[in-house]
C-alpha positions as MATLAB code, in Angstrom:
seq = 'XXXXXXXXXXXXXXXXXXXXXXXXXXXXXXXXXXXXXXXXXXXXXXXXXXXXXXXXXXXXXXXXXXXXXXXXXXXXXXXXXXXXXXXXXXXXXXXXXXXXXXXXXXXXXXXXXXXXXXXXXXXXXXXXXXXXXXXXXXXXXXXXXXXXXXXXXXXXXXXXXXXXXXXXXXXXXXXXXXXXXXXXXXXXXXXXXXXXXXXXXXX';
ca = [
     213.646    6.085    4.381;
     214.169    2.943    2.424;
     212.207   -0.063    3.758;
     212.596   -3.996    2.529;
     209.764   -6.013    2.490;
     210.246   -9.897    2.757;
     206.757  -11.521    1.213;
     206.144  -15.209    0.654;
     208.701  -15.766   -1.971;
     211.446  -15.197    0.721;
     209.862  -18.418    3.201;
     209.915  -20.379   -0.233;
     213.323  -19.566   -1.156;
     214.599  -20.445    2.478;
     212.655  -23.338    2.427;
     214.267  -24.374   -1.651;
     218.049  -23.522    0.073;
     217.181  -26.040    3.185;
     216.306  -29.142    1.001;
     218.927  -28.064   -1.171;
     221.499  -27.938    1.223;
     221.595  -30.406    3.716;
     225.398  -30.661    4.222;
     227.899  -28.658    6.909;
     230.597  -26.086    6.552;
     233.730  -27.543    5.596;
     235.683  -29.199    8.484;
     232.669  -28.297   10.825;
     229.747  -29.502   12.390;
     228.005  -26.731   11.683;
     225.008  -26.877    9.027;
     225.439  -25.146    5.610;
     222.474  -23.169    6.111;
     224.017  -20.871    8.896;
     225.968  -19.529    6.190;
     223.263  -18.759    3.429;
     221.320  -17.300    5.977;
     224.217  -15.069    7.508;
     225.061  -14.078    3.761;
     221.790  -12.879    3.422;
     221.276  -11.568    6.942;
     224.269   -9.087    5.624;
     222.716   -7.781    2.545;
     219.674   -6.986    4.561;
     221.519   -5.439    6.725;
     223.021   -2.541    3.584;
     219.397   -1.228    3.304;
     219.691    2.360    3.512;
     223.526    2.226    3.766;
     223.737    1.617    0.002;
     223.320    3.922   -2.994;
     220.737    1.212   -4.648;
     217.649   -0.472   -3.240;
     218.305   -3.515   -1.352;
     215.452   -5.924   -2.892;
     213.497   -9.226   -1.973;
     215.631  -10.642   -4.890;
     218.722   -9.526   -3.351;
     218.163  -11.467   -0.667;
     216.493  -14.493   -2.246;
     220.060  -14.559   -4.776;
     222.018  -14.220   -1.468;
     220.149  -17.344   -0.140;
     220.653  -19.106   -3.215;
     223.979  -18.650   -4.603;
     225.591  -21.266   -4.097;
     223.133  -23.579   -5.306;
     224.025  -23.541   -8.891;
     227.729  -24.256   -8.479;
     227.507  -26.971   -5.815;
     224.135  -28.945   -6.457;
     223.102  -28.560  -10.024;
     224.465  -26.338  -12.463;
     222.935  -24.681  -15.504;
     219.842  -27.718  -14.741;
     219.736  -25.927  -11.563;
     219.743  -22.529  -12.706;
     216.721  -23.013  -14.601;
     214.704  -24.383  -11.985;
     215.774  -21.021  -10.024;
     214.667  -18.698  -12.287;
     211.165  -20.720  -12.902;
     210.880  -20.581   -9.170;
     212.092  -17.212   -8.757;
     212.297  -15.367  -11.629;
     214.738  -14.117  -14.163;
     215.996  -11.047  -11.761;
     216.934  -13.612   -9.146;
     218.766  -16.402  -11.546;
     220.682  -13.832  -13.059;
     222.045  -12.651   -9.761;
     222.910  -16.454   -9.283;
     224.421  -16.958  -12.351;
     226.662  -13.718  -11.526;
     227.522  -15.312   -8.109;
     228.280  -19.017   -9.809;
     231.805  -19.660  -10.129;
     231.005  -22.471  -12.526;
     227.900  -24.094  -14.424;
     228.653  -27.499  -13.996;
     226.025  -29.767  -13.298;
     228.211  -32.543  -11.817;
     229.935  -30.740   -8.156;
     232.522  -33.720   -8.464;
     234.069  -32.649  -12.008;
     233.893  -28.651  -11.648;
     236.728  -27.004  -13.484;
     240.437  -26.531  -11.835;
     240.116  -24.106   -8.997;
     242.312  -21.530  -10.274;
     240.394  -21.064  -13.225;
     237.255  -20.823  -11.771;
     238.605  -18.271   -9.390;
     240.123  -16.579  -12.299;
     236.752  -16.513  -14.675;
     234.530  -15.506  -11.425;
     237.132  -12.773  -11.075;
     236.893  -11.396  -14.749;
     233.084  -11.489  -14.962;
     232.685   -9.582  -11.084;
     234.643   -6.731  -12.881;
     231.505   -6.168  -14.592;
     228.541   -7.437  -12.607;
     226.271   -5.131  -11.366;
     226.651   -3.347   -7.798;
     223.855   -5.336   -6.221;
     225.928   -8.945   -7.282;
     228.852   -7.042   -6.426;
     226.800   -6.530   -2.750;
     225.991   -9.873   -2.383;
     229.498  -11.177   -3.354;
     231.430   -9.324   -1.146;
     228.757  -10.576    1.902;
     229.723  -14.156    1.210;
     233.257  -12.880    1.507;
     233.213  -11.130    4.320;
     231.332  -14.451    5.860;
     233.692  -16.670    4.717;
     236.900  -14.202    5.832;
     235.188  -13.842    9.719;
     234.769  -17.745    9.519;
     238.730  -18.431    8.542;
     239.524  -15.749   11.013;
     237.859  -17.072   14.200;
     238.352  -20.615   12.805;
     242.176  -20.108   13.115;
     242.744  -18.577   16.240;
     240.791  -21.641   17.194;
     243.013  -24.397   15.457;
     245.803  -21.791   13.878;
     247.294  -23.233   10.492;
     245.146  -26.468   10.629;
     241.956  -24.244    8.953;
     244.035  -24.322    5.657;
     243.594  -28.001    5.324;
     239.537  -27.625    4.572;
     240.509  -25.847    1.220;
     241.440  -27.256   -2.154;
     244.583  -24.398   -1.793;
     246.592  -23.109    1.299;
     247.188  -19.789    3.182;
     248.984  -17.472    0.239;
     246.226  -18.424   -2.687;
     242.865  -18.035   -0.117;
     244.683  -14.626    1.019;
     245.829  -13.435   -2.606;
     241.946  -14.721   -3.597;
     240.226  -12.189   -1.151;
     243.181   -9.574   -2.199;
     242.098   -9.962   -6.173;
     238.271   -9.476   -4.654;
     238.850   -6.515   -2.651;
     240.503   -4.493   -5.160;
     237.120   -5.282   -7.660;
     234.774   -4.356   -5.160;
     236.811   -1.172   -4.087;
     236.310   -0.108   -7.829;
     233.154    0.065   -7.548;
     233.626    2.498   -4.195;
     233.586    1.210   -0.390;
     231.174   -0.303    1.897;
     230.286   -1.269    4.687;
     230.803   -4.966    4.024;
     233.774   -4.315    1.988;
     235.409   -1.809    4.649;
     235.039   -4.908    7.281;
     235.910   -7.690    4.384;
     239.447   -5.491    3.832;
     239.847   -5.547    8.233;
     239.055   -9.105    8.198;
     241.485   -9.901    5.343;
     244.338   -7.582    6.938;
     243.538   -9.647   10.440;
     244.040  -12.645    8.796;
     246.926  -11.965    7.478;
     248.877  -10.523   10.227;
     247.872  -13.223   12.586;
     249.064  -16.172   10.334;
     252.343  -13.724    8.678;
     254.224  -16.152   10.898;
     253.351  -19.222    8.007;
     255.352  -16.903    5.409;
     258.367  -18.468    4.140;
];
């Protein structure tokens, strides 16, 4: 049986993504941190349910992956992988839908979406893991978000209802290339959910 072992580098990175991030969820009270931790609470969870080792520097990169595109860039990056190591800033990088060191001047959003979407097609599986876990995060937060406040939860995002759901569509059908699991099988539920309980927003 596959076992994960968490050693000091795993308390270090938690502790680099809580200075780091110090902000909430969009639209929420809720801190930033629930979400890198959840992300990587999911990838821990695939050990033994996926055809590769789940590693520490799975994990750490699940921790850290947003770091790059929202409080740094490629400045950033570095400072991951001399913290880290190599293994764990590539995963990053992979994750990073944009290098930019200034979060206030990123590229348009539908080219960033589009790039990230070109270079997944031929990321590894364990980047392809750890994507599709801040997905499926992301999906289960819209979902319970809008049965909360219904089409209001659109209004946190730089685009509306029909580019978010067409966004997790393009996703899906990258990460079912690579064959199903777990987290993708739920991310696909969570996306059909979604879109049958806001189909009454179609035009």
């Amino acid at each position: 049986m596959e076992h994960l072992y968490l050693s000091g580098r795993f308390t270090r990175a938690v502790d680099y993504a809580r200075h780091l991030h110090i902000e909430q969820r969009k639209g929420t009270g809720i801190p930033y941190m629930a979400h890198l931790l959840g992300v990587a609470a999911l990838v821990m969870g695939e050990t033994g349910h996926v055809n590769f080792p789940v590693t520490e520097d799975m994990v750490i990169a699940a921790l850290l992956h947003d770091a790059v595109e929202d409080h740094g860039g490629k400045p950033r990056l570095e400072d991951i992988e001399h913290n880290f190591g190599k293994s764990v800033a590539e995963m990053v990088k992979g994750l990073s839908d944009t290098l930019s060191a200034d979060s206030c001047h990123k590229e348009p959003w539908e080219q960033r979406k589009k790039n990230y979407l070109e270079r997944l097609r031929t990321e590894p599986a364990e980047v392809k893991l750890i994507s599709a876990a801040d997905k499926l995060y992301n999906a289960r937060s819209i979902l319970d978000d809008y049965r909360e406040i219904r089409e209001e939860v659109w209004k946190r995002f730089k685009r509306g209802r029909s580019e978010q759901l067409r966004y997790f569509e393009a996703l899906l059908e990258i990460f079912k290339t690579s064959g199903t699991n777990r987290i993708v099988e739920e991310l696909e539920h969570v996306v059909d959910e979604l879109k049958h309980i806001s189909a009454h927003e179609e035009p």
